[in-house]
FIPASE-945618 format. One record per atom (N, C-alpha, C, O): residue in one letter; atom name; residue number from 1; x, y, z. Coordinates in nm, 3 decimals. Layout:
N
<r A; CA; NUM; <X; Y; Z>>
...
***
This chain:
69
<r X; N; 1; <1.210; 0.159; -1.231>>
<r X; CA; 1; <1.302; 0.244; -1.159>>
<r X; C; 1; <1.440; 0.179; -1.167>>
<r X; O; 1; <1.468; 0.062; -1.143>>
<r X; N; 2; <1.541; 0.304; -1.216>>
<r X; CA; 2; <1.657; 0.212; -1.198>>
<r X; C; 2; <1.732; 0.220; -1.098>>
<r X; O; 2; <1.722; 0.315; -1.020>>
<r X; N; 3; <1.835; 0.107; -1.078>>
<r X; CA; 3; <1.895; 0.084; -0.956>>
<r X; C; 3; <1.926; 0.187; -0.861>>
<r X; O; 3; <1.881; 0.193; -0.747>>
<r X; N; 4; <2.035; 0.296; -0.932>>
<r X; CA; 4; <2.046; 0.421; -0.797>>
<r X; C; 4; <1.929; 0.502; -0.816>>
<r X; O; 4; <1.963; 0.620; -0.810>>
<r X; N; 5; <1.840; 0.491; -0.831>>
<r X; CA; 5; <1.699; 0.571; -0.790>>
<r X; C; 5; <1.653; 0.489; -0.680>>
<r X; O; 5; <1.619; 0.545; -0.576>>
<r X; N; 6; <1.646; 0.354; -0.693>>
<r X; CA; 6; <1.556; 0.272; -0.585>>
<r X; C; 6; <1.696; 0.275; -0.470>>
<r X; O; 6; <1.656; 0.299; -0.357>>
<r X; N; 7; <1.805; 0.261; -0.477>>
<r X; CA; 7; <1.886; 0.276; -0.382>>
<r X; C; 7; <1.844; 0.416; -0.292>>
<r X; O; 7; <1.836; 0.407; -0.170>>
<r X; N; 8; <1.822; 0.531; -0.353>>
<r X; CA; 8; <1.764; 0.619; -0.264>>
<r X; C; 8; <1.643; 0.688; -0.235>>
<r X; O; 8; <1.610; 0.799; -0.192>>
<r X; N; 9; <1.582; 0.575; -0.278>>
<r X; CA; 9; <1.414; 0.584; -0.250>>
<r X; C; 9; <1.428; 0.522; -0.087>>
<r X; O; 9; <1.386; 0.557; 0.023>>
<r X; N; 10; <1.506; 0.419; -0.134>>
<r X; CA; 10; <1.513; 0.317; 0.007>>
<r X; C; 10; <1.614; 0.379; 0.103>>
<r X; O; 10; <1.628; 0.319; 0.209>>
<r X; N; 11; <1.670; 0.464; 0.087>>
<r X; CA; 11; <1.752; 0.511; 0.176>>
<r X; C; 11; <1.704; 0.670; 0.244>>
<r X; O; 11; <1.711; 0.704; 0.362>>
<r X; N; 12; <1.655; 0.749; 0.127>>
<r X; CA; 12; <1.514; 0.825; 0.202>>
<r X; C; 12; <1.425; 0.802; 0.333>>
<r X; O; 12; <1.417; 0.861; 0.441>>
<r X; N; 13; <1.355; 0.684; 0.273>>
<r X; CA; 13; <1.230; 0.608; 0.368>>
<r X; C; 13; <1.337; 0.554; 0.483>>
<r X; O; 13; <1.300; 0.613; 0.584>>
<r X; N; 14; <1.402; 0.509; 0.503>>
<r X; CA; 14; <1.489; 0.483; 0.643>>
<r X; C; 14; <1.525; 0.593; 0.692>>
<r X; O; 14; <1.553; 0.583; 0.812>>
<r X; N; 15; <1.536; 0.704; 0.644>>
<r X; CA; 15; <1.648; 0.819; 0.697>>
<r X; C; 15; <1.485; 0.912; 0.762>>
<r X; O; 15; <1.485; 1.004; 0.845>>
<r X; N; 16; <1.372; 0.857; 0.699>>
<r X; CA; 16; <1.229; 0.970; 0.736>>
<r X; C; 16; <1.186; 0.859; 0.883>>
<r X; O; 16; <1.147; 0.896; 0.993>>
<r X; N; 17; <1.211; 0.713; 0.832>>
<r X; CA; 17; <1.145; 0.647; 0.958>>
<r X; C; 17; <1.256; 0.634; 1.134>>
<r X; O; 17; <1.211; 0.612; 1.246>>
<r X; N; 18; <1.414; 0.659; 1.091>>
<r X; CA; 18; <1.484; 0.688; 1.205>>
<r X; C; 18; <1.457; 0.859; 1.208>>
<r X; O; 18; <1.487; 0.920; 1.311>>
<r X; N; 19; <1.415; 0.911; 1.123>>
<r X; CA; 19; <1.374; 1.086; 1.196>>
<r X; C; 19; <1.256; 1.071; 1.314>>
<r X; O; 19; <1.271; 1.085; 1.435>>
<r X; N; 20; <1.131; 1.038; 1.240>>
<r X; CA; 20; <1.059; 0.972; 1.326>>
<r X; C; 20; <1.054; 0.936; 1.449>>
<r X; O; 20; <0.984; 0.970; 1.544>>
<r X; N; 21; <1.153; 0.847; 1.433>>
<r X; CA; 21; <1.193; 0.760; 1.566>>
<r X; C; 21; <1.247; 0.853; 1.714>>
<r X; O; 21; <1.201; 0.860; 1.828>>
<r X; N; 22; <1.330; 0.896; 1.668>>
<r X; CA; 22; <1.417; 1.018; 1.730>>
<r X; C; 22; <1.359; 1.091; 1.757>>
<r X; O; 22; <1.371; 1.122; 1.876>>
<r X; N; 23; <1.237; 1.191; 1.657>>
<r X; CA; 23; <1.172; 1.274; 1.756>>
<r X; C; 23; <1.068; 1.269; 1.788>>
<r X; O; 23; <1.028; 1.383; 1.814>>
<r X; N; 24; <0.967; 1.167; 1.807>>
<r X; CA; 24; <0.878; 1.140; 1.863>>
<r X; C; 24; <0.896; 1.009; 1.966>>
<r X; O; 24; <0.809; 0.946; 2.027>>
<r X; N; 25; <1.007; 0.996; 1.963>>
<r X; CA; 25; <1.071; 0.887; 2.125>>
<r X; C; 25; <1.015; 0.747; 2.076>>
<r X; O; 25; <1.028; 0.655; 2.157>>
<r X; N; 26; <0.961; 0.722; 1.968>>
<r X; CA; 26; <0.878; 0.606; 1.960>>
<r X; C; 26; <0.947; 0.459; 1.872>>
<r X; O; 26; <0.987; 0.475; 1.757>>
<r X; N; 27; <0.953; 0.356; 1.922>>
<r X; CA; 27; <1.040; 0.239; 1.883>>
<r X; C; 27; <0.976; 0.185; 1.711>>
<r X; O; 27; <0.871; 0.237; 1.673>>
<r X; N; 28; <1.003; 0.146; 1.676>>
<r X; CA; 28; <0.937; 0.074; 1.536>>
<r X; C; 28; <0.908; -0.047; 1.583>>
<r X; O; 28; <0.963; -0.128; 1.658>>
<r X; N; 29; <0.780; -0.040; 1.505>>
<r X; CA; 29; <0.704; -0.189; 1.494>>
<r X; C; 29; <0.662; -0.228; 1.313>>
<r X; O; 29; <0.599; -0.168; 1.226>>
<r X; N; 30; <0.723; -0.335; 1.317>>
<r X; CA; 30; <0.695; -0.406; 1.191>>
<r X; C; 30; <0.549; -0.446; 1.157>>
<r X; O; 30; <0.514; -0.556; 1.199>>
<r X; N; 31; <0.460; -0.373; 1.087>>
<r X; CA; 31; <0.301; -0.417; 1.084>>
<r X; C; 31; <0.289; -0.562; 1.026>>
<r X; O; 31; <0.193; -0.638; 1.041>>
<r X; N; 32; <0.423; -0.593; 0.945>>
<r X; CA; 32; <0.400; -0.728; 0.884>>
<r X; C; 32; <0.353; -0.706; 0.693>>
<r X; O; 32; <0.351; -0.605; 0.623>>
<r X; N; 33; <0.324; -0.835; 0.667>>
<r X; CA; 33; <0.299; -0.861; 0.528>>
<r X; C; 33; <0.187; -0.868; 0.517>>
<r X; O; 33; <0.164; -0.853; 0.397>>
<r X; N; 34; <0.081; -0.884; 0.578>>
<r X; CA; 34; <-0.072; -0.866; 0.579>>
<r X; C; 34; <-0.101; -0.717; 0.615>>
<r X; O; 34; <-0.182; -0.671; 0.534>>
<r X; N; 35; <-0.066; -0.637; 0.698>>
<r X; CA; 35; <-0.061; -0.482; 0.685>>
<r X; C; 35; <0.004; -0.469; 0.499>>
<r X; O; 35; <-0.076; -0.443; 0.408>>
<r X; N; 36; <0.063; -0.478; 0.487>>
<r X; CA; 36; <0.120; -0.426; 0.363>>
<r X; C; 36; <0.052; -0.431; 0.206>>
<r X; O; 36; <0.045; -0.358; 0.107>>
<r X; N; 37; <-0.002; -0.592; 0.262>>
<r X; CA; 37; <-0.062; -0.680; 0.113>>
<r X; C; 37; <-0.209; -0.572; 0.140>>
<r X; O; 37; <-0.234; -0.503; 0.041>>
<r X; N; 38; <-0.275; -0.557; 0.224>>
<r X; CA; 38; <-0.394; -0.516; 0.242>>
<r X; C; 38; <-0.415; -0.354; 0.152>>
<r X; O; 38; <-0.492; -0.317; 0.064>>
<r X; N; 39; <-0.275; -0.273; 0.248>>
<r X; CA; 39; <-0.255; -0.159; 0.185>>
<r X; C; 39; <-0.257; -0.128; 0.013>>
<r X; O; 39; <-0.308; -0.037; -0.052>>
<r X; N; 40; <-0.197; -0.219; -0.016>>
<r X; CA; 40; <-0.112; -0.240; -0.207>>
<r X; C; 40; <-0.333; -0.307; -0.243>>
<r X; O; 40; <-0.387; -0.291; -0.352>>
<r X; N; 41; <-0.381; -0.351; -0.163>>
<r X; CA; 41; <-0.548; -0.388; -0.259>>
<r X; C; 41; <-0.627; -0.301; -0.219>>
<r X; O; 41; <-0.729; -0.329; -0.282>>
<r X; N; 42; <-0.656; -0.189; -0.140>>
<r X; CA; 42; <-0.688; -0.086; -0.141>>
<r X; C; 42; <-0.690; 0.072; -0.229>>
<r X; O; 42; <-0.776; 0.155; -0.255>>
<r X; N; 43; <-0.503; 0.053; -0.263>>
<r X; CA; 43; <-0.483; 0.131; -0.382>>
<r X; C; 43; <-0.514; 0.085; -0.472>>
<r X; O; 43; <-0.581; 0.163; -0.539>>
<r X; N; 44; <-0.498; -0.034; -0.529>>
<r X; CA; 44; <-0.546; -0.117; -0.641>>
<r X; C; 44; <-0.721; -0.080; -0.688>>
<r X; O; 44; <-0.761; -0.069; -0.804>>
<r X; N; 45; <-0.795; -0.068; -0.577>>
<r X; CA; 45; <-0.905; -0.074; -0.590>>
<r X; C; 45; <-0.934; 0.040; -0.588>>
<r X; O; 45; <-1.043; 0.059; -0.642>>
<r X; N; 46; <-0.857; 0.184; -0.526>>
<r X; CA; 46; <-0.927; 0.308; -0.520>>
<r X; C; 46; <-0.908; 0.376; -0.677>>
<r X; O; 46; <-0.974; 0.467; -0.725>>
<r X; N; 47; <-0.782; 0.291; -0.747>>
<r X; CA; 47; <-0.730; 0.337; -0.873>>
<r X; C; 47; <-0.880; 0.264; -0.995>>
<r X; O; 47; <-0.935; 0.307; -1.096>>
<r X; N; 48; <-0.892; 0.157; -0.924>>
<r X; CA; 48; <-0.972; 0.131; -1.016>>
<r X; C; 48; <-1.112; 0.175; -1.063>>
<r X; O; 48; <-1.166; 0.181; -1.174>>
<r X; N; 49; <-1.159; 0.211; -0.909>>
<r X; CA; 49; <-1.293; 0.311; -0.866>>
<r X; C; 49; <-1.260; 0.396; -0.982>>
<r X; O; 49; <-1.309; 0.377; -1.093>>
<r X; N; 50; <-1.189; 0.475; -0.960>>
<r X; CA; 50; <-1.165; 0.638; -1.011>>
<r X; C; 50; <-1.126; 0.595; -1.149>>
<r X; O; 50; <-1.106; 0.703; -1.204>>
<r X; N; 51; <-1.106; 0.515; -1.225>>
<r X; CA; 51; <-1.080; 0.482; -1.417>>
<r X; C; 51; <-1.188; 0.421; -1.410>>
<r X; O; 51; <-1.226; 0.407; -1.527>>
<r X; N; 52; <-1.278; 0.364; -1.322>>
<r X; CA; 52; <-1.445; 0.320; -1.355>>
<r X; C; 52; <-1.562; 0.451; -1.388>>
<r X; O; 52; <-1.648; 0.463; -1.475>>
<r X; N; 53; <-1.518; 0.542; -1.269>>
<r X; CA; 53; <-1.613; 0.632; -1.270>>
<r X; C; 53; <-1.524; 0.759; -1.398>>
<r X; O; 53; <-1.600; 0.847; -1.438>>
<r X; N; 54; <-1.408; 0.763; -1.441>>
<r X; CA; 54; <-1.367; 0.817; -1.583>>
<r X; C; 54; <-1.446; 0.766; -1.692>>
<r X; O; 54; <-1.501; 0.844; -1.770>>
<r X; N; 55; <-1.460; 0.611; -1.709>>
<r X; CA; 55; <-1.535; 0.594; -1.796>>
<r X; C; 55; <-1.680; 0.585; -1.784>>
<r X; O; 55; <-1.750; 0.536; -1.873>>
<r X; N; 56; <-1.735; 0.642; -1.648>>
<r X; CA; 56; <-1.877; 0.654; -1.666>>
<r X; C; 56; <-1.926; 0.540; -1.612>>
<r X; O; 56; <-2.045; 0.528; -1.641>>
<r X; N; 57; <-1.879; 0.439; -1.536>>
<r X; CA; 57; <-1.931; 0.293; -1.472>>
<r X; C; 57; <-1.900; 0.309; -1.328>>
<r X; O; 57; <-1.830; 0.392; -1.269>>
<r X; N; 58; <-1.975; 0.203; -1.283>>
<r X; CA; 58; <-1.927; 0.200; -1.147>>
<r X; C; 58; <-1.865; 0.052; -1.129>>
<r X; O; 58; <-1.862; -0.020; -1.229>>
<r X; N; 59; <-1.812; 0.000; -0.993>>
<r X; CA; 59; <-1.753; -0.128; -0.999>>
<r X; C; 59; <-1.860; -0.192; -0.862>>
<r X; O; 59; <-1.892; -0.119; -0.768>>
<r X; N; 60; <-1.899; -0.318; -0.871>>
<r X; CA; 60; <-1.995; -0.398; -0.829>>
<r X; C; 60; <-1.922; -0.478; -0.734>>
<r X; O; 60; <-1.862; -0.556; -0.808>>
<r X; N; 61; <-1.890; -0.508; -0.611>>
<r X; CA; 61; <-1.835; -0.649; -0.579>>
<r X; C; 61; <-1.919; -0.759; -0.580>>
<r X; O; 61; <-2.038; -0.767; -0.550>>
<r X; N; 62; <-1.821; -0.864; -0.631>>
<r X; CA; 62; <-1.871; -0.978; -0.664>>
<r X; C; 62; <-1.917; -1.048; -0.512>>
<r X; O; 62; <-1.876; -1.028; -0.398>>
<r X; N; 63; <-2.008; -1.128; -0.563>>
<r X; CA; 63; <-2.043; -1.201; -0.465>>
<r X; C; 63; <-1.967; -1.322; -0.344>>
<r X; O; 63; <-2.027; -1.428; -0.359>>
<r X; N; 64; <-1.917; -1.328; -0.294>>
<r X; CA; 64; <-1.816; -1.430; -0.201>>
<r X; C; 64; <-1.834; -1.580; -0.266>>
<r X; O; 64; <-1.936; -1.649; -0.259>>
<r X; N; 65; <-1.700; -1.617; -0.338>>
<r X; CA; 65; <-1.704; -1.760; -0.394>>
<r X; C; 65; <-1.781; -1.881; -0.326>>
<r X; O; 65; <-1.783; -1.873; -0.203>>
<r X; N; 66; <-1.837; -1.979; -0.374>>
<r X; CA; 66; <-1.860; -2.055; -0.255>>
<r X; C; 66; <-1.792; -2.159; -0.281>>
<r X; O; 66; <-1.769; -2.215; -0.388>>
<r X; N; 67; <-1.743; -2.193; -0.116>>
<r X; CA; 67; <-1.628; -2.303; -0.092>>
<r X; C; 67; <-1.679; -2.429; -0.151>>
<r X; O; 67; <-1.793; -2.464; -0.180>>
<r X; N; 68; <-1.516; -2.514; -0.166>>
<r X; CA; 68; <-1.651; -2.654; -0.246>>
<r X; C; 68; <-1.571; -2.761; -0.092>>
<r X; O; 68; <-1.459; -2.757; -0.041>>
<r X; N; 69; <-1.696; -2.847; -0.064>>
<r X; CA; 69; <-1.619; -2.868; 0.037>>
<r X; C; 69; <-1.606; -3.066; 0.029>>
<r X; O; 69; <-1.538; -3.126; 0.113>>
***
């Protein structure tokens, strides 16, 4: 994306989250970087589901590493 596109991508999303704000009386809260990171591996993974099951596979989770201690 180039620069004045992301300039008003980002200026969109502020102008929808002070609409928000204003008419539903409600203050903003920052969910943080663990809300966010969580969100971004969810899509990651629902994209990947759906090009697994395109090619006819499914996806397995792996088993939980084990710590070395």
């Amino acid at each position: 994306m180039d620069k004045p596109k992301a300039v008003t991508a980002a200026a969109h999303k502020l102008a929808r989250l002070i609409c928000s704000m204003l008419t539903q009386g409600e203050a903003y809260t920052d969910q943080g970087q663990v809300c966010c990171e969580e969100r971004y591996r969810q899509c990651v993974l629902n994209k990947l589901n759906k090009r697994a099951q395109q090619l006819g596979m499914t996806l397995v989770p792996a088993a939980p590493a084990a710590q070395a201690g």
